[in-house]
DRENDRENKE-381313 format. One record per residue (C-alpha): x, y negated, z; residue in three letters; residue number from 1; chain. Coordinates in steps of 0.2 Angstrom, whole numbers, plus 5000, padded with zeros to 4 digits. Layout:
REM residues N
+------+------+------+------+-----+------+
:   px :   py :   pz : code : pos : unit :
+------+------+------+------+-----+------+
:    X :    Y :    Z :  Ala : NUM :    A :
...
+------+------+------+------+-----+------+
REM end
This chain:
REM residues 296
+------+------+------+------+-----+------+
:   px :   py :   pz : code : pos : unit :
+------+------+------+------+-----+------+
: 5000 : 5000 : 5000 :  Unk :   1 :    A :
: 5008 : 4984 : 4996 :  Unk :   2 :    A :
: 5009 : 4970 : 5007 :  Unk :   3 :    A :
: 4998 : 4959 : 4997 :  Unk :   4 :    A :
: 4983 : 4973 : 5002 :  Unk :   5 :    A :
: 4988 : 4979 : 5018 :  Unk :   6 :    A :
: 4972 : 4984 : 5028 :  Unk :   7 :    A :
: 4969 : 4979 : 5046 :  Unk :   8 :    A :
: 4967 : 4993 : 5056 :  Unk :   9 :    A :
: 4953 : 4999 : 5069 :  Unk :  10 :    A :
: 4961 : 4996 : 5086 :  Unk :  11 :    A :
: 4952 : 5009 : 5093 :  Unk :  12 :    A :
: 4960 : 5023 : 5083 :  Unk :  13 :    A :
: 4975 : 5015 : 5078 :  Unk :  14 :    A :
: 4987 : 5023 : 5091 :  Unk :  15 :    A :
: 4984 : 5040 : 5102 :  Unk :  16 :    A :
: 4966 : 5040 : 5115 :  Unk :  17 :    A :
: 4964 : 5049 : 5129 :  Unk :  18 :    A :
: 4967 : 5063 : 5134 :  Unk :  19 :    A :
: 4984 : 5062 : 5134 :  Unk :  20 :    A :
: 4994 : 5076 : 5137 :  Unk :  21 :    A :
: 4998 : 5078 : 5157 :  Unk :  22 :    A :
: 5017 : 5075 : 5161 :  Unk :  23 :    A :
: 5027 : 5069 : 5174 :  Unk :  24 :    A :
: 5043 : 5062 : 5177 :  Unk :  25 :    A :
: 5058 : 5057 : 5190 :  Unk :  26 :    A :
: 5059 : 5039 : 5193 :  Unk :  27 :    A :
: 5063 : 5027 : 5182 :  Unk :  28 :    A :
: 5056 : 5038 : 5165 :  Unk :  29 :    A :
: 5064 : 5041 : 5148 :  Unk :  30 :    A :
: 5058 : 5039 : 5132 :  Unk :  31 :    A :
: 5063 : 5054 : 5123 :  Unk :  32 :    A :
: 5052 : 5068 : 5134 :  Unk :  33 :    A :
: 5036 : 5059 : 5131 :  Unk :  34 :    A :
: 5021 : 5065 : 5123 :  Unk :  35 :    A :
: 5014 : 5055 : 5114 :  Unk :  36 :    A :
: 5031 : 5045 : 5109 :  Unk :  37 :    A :
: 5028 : 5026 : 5111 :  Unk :  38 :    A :
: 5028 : 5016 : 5097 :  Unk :  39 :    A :
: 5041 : 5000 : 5097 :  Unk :  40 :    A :
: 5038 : 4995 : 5081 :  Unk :  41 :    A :
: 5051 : 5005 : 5075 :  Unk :  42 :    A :
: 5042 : 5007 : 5059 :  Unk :  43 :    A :
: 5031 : 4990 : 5061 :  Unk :  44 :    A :
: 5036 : 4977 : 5066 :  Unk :  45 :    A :
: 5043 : 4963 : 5053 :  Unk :  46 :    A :
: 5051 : 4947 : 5056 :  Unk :  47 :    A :
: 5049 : 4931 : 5049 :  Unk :  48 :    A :
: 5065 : 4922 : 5056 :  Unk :  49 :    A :
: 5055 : 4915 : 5072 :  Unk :  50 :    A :
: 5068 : 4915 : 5082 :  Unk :  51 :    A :
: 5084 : 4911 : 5072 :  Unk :  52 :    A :
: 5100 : 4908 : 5078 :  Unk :  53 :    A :
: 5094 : 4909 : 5098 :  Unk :  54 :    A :
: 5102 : 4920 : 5112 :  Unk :  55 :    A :
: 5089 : 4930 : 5123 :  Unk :  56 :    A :
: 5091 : 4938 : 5140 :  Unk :  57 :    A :
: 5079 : 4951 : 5143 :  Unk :  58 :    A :
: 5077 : 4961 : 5159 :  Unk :  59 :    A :
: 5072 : 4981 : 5158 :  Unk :  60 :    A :
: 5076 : 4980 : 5140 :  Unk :  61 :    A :
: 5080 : 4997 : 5139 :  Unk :  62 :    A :
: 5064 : 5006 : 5136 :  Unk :  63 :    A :
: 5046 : 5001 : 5135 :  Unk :  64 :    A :
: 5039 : 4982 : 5132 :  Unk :  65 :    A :
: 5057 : 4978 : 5136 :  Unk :  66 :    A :
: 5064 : 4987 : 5122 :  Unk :  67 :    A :
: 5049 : 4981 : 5109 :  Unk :  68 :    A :
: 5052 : 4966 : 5116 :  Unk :  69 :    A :
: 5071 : 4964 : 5110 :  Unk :  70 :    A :
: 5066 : 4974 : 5093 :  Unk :  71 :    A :
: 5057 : 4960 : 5090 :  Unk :  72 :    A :
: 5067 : 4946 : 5095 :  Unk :  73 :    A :
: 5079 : 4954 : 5084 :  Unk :  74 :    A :
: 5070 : 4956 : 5068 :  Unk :  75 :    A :
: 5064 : 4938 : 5071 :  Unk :  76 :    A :
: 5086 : 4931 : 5072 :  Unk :  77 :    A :
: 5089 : 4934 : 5091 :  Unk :  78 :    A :
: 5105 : 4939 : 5098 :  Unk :  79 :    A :
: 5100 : 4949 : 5113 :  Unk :  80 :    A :
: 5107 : 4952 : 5130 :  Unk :  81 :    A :
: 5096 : 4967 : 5138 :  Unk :  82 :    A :
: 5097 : 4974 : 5157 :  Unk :  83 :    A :
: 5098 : 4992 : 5163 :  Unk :  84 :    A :
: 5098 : 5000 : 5178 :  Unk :  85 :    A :
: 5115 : 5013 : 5178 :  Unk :  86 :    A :
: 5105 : 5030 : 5175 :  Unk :  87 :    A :
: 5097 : 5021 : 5158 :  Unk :  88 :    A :
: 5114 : 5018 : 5147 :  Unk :  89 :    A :
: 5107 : 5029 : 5136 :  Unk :  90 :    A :
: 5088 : 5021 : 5134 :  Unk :  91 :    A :
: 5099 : 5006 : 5131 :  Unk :  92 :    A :
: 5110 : 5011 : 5119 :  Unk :  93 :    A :
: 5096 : 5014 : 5109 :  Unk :  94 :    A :
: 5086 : 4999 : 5111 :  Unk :  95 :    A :
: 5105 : 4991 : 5105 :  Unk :  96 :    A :
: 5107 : 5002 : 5090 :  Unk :  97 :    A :
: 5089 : 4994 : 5087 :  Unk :  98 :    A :
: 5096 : 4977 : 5088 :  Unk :  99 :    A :
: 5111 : 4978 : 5079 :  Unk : 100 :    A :
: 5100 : 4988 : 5065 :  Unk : 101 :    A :
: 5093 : 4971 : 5063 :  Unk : 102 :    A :
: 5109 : 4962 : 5060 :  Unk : 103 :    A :
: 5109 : 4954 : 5075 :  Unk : 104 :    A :
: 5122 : 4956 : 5092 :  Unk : 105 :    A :
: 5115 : 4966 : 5107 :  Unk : 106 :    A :
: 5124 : 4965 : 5123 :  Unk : 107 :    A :
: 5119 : 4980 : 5139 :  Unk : 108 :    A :
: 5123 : 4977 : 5154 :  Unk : 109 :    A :
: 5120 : 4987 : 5168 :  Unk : 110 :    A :
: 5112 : 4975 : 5184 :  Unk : 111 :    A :
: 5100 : 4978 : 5197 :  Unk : 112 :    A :
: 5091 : 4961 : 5197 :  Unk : 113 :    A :
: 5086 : 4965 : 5218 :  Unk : 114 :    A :
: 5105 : 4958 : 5222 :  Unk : 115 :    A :
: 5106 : 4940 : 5219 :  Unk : 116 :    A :
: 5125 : 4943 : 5216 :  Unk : 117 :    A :
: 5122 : 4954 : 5201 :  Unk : 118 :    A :
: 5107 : 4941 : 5195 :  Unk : 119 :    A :
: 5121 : 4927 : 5195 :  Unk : 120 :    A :
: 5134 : 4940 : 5186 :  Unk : 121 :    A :
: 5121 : 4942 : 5173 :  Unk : 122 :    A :
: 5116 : 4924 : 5167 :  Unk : 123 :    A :
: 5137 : 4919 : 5169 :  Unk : 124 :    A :
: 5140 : 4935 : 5156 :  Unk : 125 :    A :
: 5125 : 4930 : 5144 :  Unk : 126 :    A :
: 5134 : 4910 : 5143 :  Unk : 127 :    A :
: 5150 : 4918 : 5141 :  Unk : 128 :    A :
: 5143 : 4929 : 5127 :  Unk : 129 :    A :
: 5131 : 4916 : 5119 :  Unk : 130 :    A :
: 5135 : 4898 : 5125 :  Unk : 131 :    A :
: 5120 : 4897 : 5130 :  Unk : 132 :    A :
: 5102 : 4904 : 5133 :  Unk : 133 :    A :
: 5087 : 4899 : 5124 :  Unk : 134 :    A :
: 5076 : 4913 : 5128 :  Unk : 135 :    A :
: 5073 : 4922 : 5147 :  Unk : 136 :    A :
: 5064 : 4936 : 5149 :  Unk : 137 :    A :
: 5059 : 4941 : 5164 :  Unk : 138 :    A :
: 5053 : 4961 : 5161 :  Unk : 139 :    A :
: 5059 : 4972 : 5174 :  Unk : 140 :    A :
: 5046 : 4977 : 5187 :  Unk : 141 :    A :
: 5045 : 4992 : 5198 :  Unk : 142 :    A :
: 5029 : 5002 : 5203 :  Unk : 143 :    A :
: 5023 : 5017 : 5213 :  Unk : 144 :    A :
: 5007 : 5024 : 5214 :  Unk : 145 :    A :
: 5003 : 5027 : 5233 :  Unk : 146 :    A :
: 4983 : 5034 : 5232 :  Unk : 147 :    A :
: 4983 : 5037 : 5252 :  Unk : 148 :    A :
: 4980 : 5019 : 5251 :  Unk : 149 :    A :
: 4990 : 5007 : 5261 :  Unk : 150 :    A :
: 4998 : 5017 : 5275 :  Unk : 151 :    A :
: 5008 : 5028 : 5264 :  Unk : 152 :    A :
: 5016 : 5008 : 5255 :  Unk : 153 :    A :
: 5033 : 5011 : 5266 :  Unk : 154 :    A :
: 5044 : 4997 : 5270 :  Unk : 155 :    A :
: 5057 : 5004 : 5257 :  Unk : 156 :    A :
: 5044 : 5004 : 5243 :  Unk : 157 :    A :
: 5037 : 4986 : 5247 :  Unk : 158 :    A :
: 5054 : 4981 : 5247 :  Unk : 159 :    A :
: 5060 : 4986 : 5228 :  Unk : 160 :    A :
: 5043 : 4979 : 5221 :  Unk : 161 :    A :
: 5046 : 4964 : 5229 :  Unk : 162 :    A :
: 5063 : 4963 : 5226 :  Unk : 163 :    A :
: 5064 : 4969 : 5207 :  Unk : 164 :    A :
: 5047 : 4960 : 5204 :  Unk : 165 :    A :
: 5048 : 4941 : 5212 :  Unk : 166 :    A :
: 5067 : 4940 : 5220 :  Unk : 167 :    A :
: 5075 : 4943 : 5201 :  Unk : 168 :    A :
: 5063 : 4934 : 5192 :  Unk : 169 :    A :
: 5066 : 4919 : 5205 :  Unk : 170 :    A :
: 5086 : 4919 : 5204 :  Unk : 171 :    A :
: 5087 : 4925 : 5185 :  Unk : 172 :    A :
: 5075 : 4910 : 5181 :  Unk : 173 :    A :
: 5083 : 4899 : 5194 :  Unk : 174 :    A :
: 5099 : 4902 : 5190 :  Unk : 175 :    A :
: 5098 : 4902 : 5170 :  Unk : 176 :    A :
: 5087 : 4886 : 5169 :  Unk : 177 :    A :
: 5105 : 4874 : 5169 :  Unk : 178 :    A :
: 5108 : 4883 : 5153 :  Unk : 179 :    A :
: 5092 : 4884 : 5144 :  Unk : 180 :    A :
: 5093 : 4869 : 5132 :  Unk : 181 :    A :
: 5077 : 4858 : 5127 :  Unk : 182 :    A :
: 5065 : 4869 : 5119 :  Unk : 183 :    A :
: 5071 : 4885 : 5127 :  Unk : 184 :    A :
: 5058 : 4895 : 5135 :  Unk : 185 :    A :
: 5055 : 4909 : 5151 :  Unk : 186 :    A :
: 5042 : 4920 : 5147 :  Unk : 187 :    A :
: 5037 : 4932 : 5164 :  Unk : 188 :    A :
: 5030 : 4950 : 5162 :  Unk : 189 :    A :
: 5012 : 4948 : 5173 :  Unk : 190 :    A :
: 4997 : 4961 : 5172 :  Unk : 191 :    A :
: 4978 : 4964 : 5172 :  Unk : 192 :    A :
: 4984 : 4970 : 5189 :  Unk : 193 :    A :
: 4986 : 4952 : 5193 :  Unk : 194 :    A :
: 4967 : 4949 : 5192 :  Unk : 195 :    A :
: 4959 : 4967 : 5194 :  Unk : 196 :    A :
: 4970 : 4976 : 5206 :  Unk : 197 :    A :
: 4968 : 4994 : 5208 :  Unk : 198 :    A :
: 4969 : 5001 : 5225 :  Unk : 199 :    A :
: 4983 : 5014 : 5222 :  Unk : 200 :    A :
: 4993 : 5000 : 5218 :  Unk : 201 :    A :
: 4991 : 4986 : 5229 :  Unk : 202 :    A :
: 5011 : 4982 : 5233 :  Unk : 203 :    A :
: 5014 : 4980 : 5210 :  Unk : 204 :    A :
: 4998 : 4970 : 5211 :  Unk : 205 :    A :
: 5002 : 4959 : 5223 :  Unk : 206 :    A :
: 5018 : 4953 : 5214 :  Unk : 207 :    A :
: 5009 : 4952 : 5199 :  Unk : 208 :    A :
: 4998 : 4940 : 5205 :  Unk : 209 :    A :
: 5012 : 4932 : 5213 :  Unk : 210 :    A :
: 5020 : 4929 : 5194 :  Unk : 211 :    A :
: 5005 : 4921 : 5189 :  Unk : 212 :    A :
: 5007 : 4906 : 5201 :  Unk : 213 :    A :
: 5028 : 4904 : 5197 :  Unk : 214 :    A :
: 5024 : 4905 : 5181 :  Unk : 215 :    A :
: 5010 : 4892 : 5181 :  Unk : 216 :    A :
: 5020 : 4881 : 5195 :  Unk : 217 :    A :
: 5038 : 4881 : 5186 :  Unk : 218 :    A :
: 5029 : 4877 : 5168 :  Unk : 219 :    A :
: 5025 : 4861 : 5176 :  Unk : 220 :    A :
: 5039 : 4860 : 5185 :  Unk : 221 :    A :
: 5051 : 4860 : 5171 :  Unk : 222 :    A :
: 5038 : 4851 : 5157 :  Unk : 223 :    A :
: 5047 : 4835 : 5156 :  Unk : 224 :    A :
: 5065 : 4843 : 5153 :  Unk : 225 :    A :
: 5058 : 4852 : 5136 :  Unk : 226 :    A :
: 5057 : 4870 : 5143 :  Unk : 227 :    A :
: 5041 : 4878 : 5143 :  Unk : 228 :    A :
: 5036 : 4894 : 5154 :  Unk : 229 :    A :
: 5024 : 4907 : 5150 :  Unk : 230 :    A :
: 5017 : 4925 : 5155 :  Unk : 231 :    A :
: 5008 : 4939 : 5147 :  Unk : 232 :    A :
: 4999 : 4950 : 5157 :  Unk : 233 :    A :
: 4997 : 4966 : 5149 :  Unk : 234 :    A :
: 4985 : 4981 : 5153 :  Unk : 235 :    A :
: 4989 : 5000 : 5153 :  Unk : 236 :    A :
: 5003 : 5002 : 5140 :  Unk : 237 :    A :
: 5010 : 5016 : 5137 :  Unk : 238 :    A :
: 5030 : 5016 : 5144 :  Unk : 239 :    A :
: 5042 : 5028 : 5153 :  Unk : 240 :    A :
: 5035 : 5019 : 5170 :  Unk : 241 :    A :
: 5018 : 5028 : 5168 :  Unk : 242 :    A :
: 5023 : 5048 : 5166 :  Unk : 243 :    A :
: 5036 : 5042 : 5181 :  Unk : 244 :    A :
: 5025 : 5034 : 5193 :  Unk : 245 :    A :
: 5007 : 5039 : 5190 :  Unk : 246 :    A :
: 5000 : 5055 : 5198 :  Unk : 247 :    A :
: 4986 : 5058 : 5181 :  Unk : 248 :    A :
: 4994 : 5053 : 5164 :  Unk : 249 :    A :
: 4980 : 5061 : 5154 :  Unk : 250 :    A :
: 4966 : 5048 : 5155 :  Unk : 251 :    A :
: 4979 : 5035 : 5157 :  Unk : 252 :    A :
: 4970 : 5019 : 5146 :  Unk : 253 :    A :
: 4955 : 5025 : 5146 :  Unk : 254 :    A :
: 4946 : 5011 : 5156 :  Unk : 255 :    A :
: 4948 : 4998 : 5145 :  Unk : 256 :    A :
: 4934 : 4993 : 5130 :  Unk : 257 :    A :
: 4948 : 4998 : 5118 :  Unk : 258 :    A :
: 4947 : 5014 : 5124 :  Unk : 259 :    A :
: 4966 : 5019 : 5127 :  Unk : 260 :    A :
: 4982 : 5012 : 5133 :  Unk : 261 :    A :
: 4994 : 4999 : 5123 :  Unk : 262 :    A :
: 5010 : 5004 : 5114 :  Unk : 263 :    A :
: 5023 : 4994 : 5119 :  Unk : 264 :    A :
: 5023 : 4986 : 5100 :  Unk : 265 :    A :
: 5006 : 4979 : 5100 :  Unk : 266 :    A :
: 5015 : 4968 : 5115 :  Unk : 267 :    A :
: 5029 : 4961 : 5109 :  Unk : 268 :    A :
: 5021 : 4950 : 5094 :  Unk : 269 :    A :
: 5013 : 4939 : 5110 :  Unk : 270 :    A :
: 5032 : 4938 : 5117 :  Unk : 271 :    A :
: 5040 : 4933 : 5101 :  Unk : 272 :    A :
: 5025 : 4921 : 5098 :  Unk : 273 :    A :
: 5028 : 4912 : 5115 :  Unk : 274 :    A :
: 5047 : 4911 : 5113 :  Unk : 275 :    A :
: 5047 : 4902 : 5095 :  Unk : 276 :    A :
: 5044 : 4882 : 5089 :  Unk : 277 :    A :
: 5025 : 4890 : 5085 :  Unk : 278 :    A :
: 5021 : 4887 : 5103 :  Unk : 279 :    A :
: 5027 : 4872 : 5105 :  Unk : 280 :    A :
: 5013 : 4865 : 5115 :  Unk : 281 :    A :
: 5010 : 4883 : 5126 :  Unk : 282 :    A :
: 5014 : 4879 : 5141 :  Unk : 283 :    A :
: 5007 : 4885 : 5157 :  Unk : 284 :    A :
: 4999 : 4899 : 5149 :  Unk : 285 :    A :
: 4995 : 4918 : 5152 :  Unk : 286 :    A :
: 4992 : 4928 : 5136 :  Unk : 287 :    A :
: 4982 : 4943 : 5140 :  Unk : 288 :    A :
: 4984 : 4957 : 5131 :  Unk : 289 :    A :
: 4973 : 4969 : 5140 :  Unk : 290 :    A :
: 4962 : 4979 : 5127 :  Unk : 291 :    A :
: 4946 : 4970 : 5131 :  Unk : 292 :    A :
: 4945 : 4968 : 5151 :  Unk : 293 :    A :
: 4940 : 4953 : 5152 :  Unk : 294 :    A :
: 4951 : 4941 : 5164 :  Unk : 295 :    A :
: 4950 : 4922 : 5172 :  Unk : 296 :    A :
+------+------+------+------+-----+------+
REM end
């Protein structure tokens, strides 16, 4: 089919429904053992030069949104510096080889964004690599269903979601605006979470939430300097997080009017869109991409 005739597809049947196949993984997921394999937009997703010439920095850009995320960013003429936790080198690799594929530099680096030291270590290598940094994205986000409700939450689990969720998002953002130039942009990672919490995860909601009101306080914050500040809160999407965390993947999605989960490829397009001169007066904002649940 040529590009000229390109259909658009039914959203309801264009990617896998429920049931999906039951699985379970170890903390924090891979990509490769899951059935059915999430779509990036490996095959998809084409660029119009949205982004040439800047330098991104995307947290959790090994896998998952992250990873569409910095596909996309590539294809549109982003150089991309992605985070990984140690264990993911290989998640990252590929989302690299998926970079430079697009003619364009990817640099891993391995950081747990919970330590402040390692948040500061990150944004110094990214200017050392780039110059400068006219795109943050702040992805990374940890989760845990706890279905015993709030007494099984323990002080260790409360402590990575808050820590991976709101500290790094707070010291990346802090920390990188210096070297974000007018016109530069930070774009958070919320979730229909934020507005409809589900019970079983009350401690990733919470933060969620939280990311809404940073996002919507910095964007104000930081309006007069040129640099806008956006979120998308996504719904279900299908990522190595949910075969990890989630006790039932099978009717994973399900809830919402579309009738299954995201791919992580029908996510990215809002990212790119927020980060490039198209936006230029988005500010404030949280694009939600949720399959039809209706938000506030």
């Amino acid at each position: 089919m040529s590009e000229e005739s390109r259909e658009v597809e039914n959203p309801v049947t264009k990617h896998p429904q429920p049931e999906l196949p039951d699985q379970e993984q170890e903390h924090p997921g891979w990509t490769g053992p899951m059935d059915p394999p999430p779509d990036h937009g490996e095959e998809s997703y084409r660029g119009s030069g949205l982004l040439k010439g800047l330098a991104a920095v995307v947290t959790g850009g090994d896998s998952g949104i992250g990873r569409a995320v910095c596909l996309a960013f590539a294809r549109e003429g982003a150089d991309v510096l992605l985070t990984h936790l140690p264990e993911e080198e290989k998640e990252a690799a590929e989302t690299s080889r998926l970079v430079e594929e697009a003619g364009r530099r990817a640099v891993a680096v391995s950081c747990d964004i919970r330590d402040e030291d390692q948040c500061r270590a990150l944004i110094d290598r990214a200017v050392t690599e780039f110059g400068h940094i006219n795109i943050l994205v702040n992805n990374a986000a940890y989760q845990m269903s706890q279905p015993d409700g709030i007494g099984a939450i323990t002080t260790d689990q409360f402590d990575r979601v808050m820590k991976t969720n709101l500290y790094g998002m707070f010291w990346l953002s802090k920390m990188a605006l210096p070297h974000i130039p007018e016109g530069g942009s930070i774009i958070n990672s919320s979730s229909v979470q934020a507005y409809k919490p589900s019970p079983h995860l009350l401690d990733y909601a919470m933060t969620k939430s939280a990311i809404v009101a940073f996002t919507q306080g910095l964007a104000q914050m930081v309006a007069s300097r040129g640099i806008r500040v956006n979120a998308v809160a996504p719904g279900p999407v299908w990522t190595p997080l949910i075969p990890a965390t989630m006790p039932d993947t099978t009717k994973f999605g399900k809830q919402a009017p579309l009738g299954r989960p995201a791919q992580p490829a029908e996510m990215a397009p809002a990212y790119a869109f927020l980060a490039s001169g198209q936006a230029s007066y988005i500010t404030a904002e949280i694009v939600n991409a949720t399959g039809g649940t209706p938000l506030p």
